[in-house]
PDB file with one MODEL, atoms N, CA, C and O in Angstrom:
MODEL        1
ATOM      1  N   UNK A   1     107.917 116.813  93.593  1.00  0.00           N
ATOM      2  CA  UNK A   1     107.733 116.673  95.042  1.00  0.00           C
ATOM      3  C   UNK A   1     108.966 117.206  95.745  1.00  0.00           C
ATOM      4  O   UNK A   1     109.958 116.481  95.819  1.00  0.00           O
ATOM      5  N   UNK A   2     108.971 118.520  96.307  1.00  0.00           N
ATOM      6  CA  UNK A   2     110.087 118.944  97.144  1.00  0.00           C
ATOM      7  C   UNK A   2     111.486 119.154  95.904  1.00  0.00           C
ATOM      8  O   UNK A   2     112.623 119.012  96.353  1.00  0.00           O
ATOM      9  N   UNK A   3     111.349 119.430  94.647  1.00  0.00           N
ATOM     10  CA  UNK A   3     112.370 119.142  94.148  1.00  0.00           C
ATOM     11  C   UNK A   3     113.549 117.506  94.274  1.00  0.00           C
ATOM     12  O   UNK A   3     114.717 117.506  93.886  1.00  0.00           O
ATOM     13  N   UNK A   4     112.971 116.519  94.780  1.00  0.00           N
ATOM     14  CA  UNK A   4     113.656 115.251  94.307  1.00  0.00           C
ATOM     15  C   UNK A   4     113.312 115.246  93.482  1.00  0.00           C
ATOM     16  O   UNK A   4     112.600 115.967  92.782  1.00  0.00           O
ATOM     17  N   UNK A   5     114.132 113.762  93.383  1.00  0.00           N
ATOM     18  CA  UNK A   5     114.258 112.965  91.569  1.00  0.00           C
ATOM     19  C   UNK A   5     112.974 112.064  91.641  1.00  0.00           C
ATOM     20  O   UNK A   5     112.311 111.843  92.654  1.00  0.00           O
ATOM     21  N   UNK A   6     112.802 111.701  90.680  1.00  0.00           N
ATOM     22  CA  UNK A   6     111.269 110.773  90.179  1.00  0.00           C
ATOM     23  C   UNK A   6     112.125 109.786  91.282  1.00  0.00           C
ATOM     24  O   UNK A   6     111.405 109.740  92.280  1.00  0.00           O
ATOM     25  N   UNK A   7     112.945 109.248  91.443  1.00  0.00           N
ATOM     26  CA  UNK A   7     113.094 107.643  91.964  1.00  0.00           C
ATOM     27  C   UNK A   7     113.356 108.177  93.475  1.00  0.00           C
ATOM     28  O   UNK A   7     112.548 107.610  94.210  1.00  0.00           O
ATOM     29  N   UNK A   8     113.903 108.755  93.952  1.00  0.00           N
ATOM     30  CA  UNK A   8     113.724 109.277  95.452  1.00  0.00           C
ATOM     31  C   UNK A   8     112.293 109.240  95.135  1.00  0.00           C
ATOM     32  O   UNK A   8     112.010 108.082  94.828  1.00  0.00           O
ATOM     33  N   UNK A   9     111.273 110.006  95.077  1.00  0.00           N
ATOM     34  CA  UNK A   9     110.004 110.148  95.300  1.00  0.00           C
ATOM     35  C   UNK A   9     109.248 108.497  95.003  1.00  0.00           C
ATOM     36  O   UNK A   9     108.187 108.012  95.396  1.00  0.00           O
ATOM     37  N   UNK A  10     109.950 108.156  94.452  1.00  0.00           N
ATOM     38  CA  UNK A  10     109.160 106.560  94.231  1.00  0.00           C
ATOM     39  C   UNK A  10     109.759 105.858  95.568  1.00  0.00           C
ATOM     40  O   UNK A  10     108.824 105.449  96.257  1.00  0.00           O
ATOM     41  N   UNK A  11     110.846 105.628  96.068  1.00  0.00           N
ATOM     42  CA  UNK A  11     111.139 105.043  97.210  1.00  0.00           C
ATOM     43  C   UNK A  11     110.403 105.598  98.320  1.00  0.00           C
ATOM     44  O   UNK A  11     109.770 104.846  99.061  1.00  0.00           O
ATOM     45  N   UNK A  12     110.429 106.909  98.512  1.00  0.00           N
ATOM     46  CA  UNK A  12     109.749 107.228  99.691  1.00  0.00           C
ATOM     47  C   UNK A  12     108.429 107.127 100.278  1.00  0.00           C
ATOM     48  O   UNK A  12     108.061 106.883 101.427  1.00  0.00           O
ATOM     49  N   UNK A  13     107.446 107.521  98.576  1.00  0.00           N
ATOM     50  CA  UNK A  13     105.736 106.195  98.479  1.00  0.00           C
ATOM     51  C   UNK A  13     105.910 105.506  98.963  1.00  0.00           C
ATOM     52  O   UNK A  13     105.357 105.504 100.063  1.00  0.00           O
ATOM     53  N   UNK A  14     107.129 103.882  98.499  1.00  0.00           N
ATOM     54  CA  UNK A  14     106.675 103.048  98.780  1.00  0.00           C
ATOM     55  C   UNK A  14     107.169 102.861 100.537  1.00  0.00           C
ATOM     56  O   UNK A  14     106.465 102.250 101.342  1.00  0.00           O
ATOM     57  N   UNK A  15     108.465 103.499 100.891  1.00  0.00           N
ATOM     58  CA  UNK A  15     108.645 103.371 102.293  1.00  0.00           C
ATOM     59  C   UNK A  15     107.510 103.847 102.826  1.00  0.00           C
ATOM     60  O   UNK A  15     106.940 102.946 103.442  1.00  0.00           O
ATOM     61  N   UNK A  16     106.827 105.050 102.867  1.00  0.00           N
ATOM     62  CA  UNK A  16     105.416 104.998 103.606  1.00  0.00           C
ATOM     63  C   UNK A  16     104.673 103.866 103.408  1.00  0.00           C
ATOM     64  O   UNK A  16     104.752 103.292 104.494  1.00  0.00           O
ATOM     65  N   UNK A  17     103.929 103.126 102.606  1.00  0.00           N
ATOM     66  CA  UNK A  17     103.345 102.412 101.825  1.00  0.00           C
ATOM     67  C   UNK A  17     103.451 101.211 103.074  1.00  0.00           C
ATOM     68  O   UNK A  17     102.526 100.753 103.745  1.00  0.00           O
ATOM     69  N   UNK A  18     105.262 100.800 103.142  1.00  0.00           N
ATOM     70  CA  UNK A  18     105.494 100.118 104.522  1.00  0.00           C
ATOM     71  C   UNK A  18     105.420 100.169 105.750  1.00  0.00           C
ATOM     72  O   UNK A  18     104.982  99.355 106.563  1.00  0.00           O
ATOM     73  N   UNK A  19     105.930 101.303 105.882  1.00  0.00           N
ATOM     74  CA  UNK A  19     105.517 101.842 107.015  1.00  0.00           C
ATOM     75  C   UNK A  19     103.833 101.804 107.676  1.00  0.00           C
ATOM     76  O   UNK A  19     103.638 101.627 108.879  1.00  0.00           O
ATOM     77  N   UNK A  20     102.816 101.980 106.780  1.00  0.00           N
ATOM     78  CA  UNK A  20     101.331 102.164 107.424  1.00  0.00           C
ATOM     79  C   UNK A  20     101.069 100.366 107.008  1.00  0.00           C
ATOM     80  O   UNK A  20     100.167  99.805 107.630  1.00  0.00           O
ATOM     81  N   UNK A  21     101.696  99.722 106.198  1.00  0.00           N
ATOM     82  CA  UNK A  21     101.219  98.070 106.587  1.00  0.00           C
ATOM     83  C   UNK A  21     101.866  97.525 107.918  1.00  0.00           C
ATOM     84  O   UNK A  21     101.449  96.467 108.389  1.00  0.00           O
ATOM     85  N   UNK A  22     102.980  98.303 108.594  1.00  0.00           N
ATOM     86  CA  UNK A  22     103.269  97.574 109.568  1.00  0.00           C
ATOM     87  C   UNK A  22     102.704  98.083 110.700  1.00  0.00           C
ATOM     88  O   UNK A  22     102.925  97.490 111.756  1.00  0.00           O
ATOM     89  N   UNK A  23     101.781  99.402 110.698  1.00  0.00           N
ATOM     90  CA  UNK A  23     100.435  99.913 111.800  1.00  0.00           C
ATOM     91  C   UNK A  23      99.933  99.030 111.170  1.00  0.00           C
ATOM     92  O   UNK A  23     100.430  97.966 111.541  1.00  0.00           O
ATOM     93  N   UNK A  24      98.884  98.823 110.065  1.00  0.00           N
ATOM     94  CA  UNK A  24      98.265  97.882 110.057  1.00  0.00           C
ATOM     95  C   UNK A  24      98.593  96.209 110.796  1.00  0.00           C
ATOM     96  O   UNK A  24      97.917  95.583 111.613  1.00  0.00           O
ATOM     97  N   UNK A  25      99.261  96.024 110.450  1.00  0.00           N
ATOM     98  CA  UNK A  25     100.001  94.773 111.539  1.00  0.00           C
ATOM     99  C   UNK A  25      99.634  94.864 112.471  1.00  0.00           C
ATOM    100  O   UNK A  25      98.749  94.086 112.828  1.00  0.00           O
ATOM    101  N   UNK A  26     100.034  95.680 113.193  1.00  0.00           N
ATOM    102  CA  UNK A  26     100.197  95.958 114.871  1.00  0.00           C
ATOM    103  C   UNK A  26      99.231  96.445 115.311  1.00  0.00           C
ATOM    104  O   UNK A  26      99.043  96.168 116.496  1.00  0.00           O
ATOM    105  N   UNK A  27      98.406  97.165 114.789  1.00  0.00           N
ATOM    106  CA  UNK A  27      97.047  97.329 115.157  1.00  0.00           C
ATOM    107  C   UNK A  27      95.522  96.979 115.190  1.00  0.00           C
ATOM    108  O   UNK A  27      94.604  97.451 115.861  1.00  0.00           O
ATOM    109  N   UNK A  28      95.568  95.703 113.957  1.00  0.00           N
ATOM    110  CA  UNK A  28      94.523  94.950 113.324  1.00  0.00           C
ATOM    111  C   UNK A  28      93.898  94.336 114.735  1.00  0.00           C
ATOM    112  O   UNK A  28      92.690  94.568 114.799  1.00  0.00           O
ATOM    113  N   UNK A  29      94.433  93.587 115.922  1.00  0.00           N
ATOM    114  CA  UNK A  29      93.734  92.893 116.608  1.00  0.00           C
ATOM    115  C   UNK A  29      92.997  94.070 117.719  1.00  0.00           C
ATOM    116  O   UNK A  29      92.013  93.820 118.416  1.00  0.00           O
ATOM    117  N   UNK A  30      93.824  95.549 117.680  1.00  0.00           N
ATOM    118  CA  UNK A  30      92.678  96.211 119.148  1.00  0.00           C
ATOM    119  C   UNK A  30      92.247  97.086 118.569  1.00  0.00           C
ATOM    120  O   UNK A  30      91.515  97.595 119.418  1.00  0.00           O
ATOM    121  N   UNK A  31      92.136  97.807 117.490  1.00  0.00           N
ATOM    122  CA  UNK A  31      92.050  98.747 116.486  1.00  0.00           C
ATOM    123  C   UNK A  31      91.417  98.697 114.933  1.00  0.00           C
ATOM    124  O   UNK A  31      91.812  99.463 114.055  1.00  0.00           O
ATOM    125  N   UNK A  32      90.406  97.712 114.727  1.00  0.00           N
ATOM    126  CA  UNK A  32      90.381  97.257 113.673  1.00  0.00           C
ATOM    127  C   UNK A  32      89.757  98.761 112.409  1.00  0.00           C
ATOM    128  O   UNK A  32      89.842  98.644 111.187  1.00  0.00           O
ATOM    129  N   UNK A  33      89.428  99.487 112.814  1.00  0.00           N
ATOM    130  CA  UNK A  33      88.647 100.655 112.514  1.00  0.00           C
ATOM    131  C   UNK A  33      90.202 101.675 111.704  1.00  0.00           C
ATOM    132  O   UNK A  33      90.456 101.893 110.519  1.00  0.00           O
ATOM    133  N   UNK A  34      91.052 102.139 113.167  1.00  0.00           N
ATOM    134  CA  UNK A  34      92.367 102.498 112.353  1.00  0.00           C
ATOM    135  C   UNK A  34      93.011 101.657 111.702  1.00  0.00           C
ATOM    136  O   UNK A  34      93.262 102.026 110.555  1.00  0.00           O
ATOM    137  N   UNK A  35      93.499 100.351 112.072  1.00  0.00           N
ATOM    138  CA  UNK A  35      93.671  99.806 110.437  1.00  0.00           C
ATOM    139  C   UNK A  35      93.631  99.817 109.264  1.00  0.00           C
ATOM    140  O   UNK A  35      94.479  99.806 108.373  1.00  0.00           O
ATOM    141  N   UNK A  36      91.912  99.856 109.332  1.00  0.00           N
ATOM    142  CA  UNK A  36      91.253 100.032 107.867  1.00  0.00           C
ATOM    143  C   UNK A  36      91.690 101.305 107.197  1.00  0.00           C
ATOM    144  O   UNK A  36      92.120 101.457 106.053  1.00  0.00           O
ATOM    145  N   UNK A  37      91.449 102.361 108.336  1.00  0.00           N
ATOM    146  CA  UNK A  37      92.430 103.819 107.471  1.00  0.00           C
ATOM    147  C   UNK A  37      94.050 103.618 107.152  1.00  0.00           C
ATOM    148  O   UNK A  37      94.522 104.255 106.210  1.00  0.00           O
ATOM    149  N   UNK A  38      94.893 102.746 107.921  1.00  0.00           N
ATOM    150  CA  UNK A  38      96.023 102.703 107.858  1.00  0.00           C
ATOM    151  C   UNK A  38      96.350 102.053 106.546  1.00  0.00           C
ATOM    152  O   UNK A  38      97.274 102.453 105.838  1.00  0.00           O
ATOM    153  N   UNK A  39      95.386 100.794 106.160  1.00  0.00           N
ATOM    154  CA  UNK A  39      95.239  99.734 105.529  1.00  0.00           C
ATOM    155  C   UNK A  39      95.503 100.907 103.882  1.00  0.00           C
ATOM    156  O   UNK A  39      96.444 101.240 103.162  1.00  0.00           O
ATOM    157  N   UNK A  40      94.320 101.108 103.954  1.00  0.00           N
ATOM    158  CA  UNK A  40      93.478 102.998 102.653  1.00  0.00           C
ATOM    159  C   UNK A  40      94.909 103.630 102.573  1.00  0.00           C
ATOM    160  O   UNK A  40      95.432 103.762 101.466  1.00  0.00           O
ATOM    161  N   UNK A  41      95.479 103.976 103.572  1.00  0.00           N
ATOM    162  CA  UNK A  41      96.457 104.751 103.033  1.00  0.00           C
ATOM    163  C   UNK A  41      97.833 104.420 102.354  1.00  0.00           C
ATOM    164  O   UNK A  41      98.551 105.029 101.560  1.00  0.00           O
ATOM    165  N   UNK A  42      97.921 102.981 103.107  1.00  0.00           N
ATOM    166  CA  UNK A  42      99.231 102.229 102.558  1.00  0.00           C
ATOM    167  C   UNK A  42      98.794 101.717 101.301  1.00  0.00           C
ATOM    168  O   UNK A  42      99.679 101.325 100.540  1.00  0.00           O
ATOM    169  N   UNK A  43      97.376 101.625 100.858  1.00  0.00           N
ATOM    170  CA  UNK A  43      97.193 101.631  99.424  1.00  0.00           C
ATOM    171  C   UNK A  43      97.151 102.639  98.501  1.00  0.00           C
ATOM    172  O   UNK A  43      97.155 102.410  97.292  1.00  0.00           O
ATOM    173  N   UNK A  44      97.119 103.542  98.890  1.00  0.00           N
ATOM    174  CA  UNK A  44      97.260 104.620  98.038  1.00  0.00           C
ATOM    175  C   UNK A  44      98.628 105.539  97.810  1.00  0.00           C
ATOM    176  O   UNK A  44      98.962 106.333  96.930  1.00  0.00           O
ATOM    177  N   UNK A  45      99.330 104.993  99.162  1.00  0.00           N
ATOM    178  CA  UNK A  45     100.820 105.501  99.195  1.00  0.00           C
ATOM    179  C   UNK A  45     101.437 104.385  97.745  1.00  0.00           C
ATOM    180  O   UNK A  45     102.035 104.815  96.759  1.00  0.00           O
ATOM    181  N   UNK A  46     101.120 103.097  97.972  1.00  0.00           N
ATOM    182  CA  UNK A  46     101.462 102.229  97.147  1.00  0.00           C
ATOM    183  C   UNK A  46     101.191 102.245  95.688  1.00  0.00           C
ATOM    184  O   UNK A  46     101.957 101.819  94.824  1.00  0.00           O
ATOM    185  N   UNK A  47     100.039 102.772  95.505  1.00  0.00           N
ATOM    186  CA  UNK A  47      99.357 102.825  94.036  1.00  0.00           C
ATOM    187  C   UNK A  47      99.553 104.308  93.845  1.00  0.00           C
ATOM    188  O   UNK A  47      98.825 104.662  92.918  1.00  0.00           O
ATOM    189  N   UNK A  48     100.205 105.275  94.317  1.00  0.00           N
ATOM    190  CA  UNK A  48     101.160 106.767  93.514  1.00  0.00           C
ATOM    191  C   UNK A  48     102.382 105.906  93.287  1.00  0.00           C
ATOM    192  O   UNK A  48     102.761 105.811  92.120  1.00  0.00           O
ATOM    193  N   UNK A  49     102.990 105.329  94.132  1.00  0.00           N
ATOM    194  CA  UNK A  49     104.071 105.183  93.864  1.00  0.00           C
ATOM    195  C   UNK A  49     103.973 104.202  92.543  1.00  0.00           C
ATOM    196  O   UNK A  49     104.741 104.660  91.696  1.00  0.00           O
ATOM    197  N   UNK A  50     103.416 103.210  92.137  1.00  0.00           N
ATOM    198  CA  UNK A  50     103.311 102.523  90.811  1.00  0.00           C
ATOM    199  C   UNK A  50     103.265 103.229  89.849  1.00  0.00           C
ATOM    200  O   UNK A  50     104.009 103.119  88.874  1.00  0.00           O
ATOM    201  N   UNK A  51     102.010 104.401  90.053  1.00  0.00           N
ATOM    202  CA  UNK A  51     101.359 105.552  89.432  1.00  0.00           C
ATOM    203  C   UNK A  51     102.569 106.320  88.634  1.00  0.00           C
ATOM    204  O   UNK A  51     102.768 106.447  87.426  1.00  0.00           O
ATOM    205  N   UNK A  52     103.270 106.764  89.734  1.00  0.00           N
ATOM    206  CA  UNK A  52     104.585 107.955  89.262  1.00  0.00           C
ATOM    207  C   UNK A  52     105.473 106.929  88.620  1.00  0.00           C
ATOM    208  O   UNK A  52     106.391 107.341  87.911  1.00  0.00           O
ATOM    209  N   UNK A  53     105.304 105.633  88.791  1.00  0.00           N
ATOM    210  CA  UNK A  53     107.169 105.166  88.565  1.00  0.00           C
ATOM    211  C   UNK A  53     106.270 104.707  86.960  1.00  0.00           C
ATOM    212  O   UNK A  53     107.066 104.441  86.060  1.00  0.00           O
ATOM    213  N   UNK A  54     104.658 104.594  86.527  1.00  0.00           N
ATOM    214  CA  UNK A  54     104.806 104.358  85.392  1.00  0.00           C
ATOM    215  C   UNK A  54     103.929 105.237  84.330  1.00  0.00           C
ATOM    216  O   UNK A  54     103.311 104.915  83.315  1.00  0.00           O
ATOM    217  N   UNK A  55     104.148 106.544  85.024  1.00  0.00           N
ATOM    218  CA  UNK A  55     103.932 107.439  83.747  1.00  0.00           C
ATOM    219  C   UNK A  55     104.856 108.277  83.128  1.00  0.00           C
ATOM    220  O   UNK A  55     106.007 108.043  83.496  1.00  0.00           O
ATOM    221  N   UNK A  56     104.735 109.241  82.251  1.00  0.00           N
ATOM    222  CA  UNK A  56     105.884 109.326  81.159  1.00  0.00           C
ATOM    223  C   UNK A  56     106.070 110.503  81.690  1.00  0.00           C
ATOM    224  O   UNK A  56     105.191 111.282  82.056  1.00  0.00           O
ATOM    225  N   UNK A  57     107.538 110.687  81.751  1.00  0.00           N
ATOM    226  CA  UNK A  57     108.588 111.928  81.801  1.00  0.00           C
ATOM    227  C   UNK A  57     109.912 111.626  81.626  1.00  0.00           C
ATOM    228  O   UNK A  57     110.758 112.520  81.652  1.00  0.00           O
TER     229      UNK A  57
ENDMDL
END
């Protein structure tokens, strides 16, 4: 990814990962629709980042 290191690229997953749960936060009560995408993506930002930090290289 961009030439970083495996663990830069694992921090930065999961900082997105945070980043779209705290739209989710803030948007769940007028927005429940973007949420749900915000929700999708902070899971999938979250589950590469598990992904990369536990396969072999």
């Amino acid at each position: 990814m961009l030439g970083l290191s495996r663990e830069a690229t694992i921090i930065i997953l999961l900082a997105v990962a945070g980043f779209l749960i705290g739209g989710v936060y803030t948007t769940y009560k007028s927005a429940k629709f973007l949420a749900t995408l915000l929700a999708l993506g902070a899971l999938l930002a979250g589950g590469g980042a598990v992904a990369w930090w536990l396969s072999s290289s």
